[in-house]
Structure formats: C-alpha cells, structure tokens
C-alpha positions as CSV (number, residue, x, y, z in Angstrom):
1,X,0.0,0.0,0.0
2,X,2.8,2.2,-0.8
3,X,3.7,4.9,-3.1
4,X,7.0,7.6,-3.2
5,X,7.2,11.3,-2.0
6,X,9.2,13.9,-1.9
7,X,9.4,14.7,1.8
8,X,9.7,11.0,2.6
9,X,12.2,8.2,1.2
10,X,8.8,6.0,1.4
11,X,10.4,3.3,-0.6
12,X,12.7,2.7,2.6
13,X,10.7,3.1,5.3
14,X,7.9,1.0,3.7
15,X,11.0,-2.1,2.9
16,X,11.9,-1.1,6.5
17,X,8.5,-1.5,7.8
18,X,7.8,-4.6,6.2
19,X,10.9,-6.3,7.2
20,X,10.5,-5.8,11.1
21,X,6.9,-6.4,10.5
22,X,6.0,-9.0,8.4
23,X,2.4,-9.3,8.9
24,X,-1.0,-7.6,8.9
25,X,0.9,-4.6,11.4
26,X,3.5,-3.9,8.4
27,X,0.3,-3.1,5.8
28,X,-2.3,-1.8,8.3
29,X,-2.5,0.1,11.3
30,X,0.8,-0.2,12.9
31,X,-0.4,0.8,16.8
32,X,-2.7,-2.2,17.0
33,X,-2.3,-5.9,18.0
34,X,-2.3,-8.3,14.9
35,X,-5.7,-9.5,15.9
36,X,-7.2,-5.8,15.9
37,X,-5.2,-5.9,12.5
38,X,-7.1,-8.8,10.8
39,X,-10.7,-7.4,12.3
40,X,-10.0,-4.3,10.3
41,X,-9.4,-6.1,7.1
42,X,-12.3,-8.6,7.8
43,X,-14.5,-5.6,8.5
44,X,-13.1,-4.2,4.9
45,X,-13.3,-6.9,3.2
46,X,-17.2,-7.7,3.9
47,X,-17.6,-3.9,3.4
48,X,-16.1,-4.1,0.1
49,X,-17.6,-7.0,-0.8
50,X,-21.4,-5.2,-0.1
51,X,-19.9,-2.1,-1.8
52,X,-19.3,-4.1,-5.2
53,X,-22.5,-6.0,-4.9
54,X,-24.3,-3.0,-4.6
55,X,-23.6,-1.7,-8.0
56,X,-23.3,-4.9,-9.6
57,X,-19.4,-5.1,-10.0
58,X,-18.8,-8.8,-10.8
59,X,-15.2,-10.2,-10.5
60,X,-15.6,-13.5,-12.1
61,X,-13.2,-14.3,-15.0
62,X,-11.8,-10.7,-14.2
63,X,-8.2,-9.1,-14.7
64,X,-7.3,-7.5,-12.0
65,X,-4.8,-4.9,-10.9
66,X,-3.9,-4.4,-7.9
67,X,-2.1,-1.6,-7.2
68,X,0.0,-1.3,-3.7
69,X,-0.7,-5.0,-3.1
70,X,1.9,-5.3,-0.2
71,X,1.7,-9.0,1.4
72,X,-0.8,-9.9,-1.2
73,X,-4.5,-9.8,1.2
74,X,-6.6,-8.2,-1.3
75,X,-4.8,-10.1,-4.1
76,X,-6.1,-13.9,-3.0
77,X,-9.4,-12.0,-1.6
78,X,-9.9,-11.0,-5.7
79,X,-9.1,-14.6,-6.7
80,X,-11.5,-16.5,-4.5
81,X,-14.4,-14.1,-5.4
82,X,-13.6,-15.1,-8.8
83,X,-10.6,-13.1,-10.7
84,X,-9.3,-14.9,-13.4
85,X,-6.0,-13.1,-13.1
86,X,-4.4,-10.7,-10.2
87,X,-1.7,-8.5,-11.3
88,X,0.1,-6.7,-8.2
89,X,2.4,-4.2,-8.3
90,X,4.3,-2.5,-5.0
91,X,7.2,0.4,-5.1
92,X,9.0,-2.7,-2.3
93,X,11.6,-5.5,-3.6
94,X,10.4,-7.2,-0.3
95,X,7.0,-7.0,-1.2
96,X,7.1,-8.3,-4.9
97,X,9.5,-10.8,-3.3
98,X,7.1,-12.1,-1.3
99,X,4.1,-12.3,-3.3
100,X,6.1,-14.2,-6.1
101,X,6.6,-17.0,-3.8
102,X,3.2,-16.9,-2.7
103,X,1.2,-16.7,-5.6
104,X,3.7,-18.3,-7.9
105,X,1.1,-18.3,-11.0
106,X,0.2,-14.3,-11.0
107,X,2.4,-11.3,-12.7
108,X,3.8,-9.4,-9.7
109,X,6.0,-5.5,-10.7
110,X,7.9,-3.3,-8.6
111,X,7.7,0.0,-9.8
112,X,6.1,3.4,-8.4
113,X,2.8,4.0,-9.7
114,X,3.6,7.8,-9.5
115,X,6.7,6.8,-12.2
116,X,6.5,9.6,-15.4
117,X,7.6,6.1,-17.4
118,X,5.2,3.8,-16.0
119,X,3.8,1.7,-19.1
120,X,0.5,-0.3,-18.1
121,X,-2.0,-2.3,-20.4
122,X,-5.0,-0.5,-20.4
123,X,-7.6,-3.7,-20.6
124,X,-8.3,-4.7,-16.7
125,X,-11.5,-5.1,-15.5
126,X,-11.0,-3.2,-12.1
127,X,-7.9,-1.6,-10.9
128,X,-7.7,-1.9,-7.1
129,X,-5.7,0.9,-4.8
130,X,-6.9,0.1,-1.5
131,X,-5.0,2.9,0.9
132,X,-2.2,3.9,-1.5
133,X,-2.8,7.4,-2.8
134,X,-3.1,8.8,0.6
135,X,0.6,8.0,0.8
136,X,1.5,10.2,-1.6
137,X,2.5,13.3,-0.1
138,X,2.9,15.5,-3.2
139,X,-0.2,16.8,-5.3
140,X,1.4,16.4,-8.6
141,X,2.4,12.7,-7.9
142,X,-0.7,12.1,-6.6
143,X,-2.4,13.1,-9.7
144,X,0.3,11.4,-11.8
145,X,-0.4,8.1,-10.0
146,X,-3.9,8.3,-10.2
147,X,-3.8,9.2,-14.1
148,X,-1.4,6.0,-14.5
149,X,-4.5,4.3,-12.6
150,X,-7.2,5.4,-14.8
151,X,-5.5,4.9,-18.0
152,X,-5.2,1.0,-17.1
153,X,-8.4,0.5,-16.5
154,X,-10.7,-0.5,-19.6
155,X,-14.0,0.9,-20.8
156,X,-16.5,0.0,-19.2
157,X,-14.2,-1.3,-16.9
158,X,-14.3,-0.3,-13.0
159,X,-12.2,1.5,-10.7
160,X,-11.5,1.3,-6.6
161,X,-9.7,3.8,-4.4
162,X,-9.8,4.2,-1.1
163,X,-9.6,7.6,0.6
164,X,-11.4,9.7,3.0
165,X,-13.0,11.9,0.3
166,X,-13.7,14.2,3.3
167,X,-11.9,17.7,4.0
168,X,-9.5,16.0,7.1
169,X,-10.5,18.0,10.4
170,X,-7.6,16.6,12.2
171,X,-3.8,16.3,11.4
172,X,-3.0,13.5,10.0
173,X,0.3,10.7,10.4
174,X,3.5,12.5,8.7
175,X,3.1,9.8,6.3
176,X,0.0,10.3,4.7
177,X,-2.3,12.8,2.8
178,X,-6.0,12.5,3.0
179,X,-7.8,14.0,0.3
180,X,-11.6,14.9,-0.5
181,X,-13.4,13.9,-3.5
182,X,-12.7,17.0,-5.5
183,X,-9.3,16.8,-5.3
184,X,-9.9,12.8,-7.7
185,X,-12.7,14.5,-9.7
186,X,-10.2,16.3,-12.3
187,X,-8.3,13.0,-13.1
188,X,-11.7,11.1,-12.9
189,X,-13.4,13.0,-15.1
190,X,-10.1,13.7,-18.0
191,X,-10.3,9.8,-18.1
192,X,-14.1,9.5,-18.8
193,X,-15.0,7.9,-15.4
194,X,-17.9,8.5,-13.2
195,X,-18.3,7.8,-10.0
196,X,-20.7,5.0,-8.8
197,X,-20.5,5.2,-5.1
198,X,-18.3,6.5,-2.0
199,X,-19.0,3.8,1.1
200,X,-17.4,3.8,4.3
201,X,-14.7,1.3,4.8
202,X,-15.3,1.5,8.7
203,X,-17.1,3.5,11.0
204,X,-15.1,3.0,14.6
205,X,-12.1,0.4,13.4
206,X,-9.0,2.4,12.6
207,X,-9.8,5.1,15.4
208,X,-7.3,5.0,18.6
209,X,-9.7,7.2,20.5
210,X,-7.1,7.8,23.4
211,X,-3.3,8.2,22.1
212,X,-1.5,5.7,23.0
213,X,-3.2,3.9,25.7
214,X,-6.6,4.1,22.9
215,X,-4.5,1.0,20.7
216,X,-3.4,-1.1,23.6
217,X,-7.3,-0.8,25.4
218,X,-9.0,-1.7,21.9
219,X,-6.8,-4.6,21.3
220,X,-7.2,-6.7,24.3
221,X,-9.7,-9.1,23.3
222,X,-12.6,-7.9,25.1
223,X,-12.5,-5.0,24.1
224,X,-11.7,-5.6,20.7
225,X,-15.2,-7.9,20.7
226,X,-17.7,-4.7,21.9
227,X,-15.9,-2.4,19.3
228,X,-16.4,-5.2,16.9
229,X,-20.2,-5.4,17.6
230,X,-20.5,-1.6,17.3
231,X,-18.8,-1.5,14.3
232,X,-21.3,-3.8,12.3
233,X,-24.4,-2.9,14.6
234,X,-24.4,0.6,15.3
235,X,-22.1,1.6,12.4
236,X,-24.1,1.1,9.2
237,X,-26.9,3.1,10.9
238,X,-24.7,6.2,11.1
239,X,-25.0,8.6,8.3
240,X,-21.5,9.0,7.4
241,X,-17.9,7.4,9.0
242,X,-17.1,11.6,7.6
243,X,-13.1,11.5,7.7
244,X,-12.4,7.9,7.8
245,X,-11.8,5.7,4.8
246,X,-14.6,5.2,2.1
247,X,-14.5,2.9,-1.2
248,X,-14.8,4.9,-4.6
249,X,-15.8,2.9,-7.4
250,X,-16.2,4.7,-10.5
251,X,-16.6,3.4,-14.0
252,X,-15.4,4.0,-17.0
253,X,-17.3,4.9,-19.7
254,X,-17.2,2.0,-22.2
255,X,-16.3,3.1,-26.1
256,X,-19.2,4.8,-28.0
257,X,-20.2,2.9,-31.4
C-alpha cells in the first residue's frame, strides 16, 4: 500500500516497515495488535464486498490490478471471489518478493505508480488501490499516480480507491495525505469515469480514540469484541464514517459505437 514522496524516502521506510513487520501490522495500522489488525481487514473486506454487490461489479473471470498489493490480502481475496488473473504491483523488492513465492502463477511488478515512465495495459477489468494514494504526499504525484490508474483501466471497466473523500479536520500521520473527492474528480473526469458510489470502509475500526493507551485498550480481546459489535451494529446506521476511509468505485465509460 505504498507509493513515493518527496518529503519522505517512502520506498525505505515501507522495505523497512515490512521487514520488522512482516504481517498484517507492516500493511495496516501499525499501533494495534495483529488480531485488531485482521478485524480491520475482515471488516473491509465484507464492506467491500457489499460495496461491489451494490452496483453490480462482478469479478468472475476478471483481470485485476492491484495496485500497492503489499503482502498480497486483497490479491487472494480478488481470486476467491472469482478473478481470473491478479496483477500486483508494489514500489518494495520485499514486497514483490514475497508475493512471487506466494502466488507463484500471478504477474507481480515493482515500480512506483507515481513513475512519469510507468507503461501499463490499459484492458483490466477493475484496478484496485486500497489505501495507497493517501501515501503520496505530493499533489502532482498524486495526480500522476492516479492518471497511470485510470489509463489502465478498460472501458466500461471499474475502478476502486480508497480515501477519505472528506476535508480532514484533524492532522493526520506525517506519512499520509488525505484528500476529499474533489481533489480525484479532475483526473476522474479527464479519463471518462464517473463515480458510482463512495461507502465507508469503517465506521469505529481504525480510530485509537485515546493516544496511546486508545490501541493497547481496543486490542485486548474484550474490548476488541464490543468495538467489533458496534462497528457492524451501530455503524451502518450512522450517516456517514465523515473523515475515515470510504471505497470509490467509478466506471469507465465504455467506447461509443
């Protein structure tokens, strides 16, 4: 889930990050247990899996691209819900390392989606950048990478970010950028996309609540159990989750005849 900067060597500390964590802490939310770690991606992965159902985004006998893969998650999520073919690509030699061993059938490239020179077929049936473009730090490599993204999806083909889309209230970690929607509407729009819908990813998951001791009291199990009942109970009947992560899918319009 990583991308370069300028203020940042973000290729390093992501390597770094993943070598001394190898697990769902190095590609989520470093300040929680593992277990909190693999509730947040259960959480978003049923979320995302209501979020395609609800406009009718199929992923059987897809391609896919998924973009930021990291230790692959979303990449086997894609192929049991169908995919016929995951491409992953990740700015880390530790990452693509990894995923070529684990998935020894699929296409995995290291390269910085931000790249000027970064060639990409433009035929997949959804390109996937689940928390990536938040990590880039500069505007104009932010719209750089998210121009490479849209010009590899296909017509009619689909396309899923994950951002706030929110004006952030709060400062955020030196390592990311949170945008709102119309700061993606430009790019969107130049390519011919539209958006379909913007869903929360999570309503309470994600949030320490209390610095510090927050992580440490929402990971111990018990804990971890309530905030898990809220999140699926309470959370849907909220409104909005307003500065916390959302899926964007948007399509692109197919080819006129």
């Amino acid at each position: 889930m990583r991308t370069s900067t300028d203020e940042m060597d973000t290729q390093s500390y992501w390597e770094a990050r993943l070598r001394s964590r190898p697990d769902l802490r190095g590609t989520g939310h470093r300040q929680f247990s593992v277990d909190y770690n693999a509730a947040m991606y259960k959480v978003a992965t049923d979320r995302l899996r209501e979020t395609l159902d609800g406009v009718r985004v199929s992923l059987d006998g897809a391609r896919v691209l998924d973009v930021g893969a990291g230790l692959g998650y979303f990449v086997g999520q894609y192929l049991e819900w169908g995919a016929a073919h995951v491409t992953g690509i990740d700015i880390t030699e530790i990452s693509v390392r990894h995923l070529r061993q684990l998935f020894p059938q699929l296409e995995f490239i290291q390269a910085d989606i931000a790249s000027e020179n970064l060639v990409l077929p433009p035929d997949y049936d959804l390109v996937s950048a689940i928390s990536v473009l938040f990590h880039i730090l500069d505007n104009r490599k932010f719209e750089r990478a998210l121009g490479n993204i849209c010009a590899s999806v296909r017509p009619g083909g689909h396309l899923l970010v994950v951002d706030a889309f929110w004006k952030p209230l709060l400062p955020t970690a030196k390592h990311t950028r949170l945008r709102s929607l119309k700061h993606y509407l430009p790019t969107l729009g130049r390519h011919a996309f539209r958006v379909l819908a913007v869903r929360p990813m999570y309503y309470f998951m994600g949030r320490s609540v209390v610095p510090f001791i927050g992580p440490r009291l929402l990971s111990w199990r018990p804990v971890l159990e309530i905030w898990l009942k809220l999140e699926y109970s309470l959370g849907p009947r909220l409104r909005s989750n307003w500065g916390g992560p959302k899926f964007l899918i948007a399509q692109r319009y197919p080819v006129a005849r």
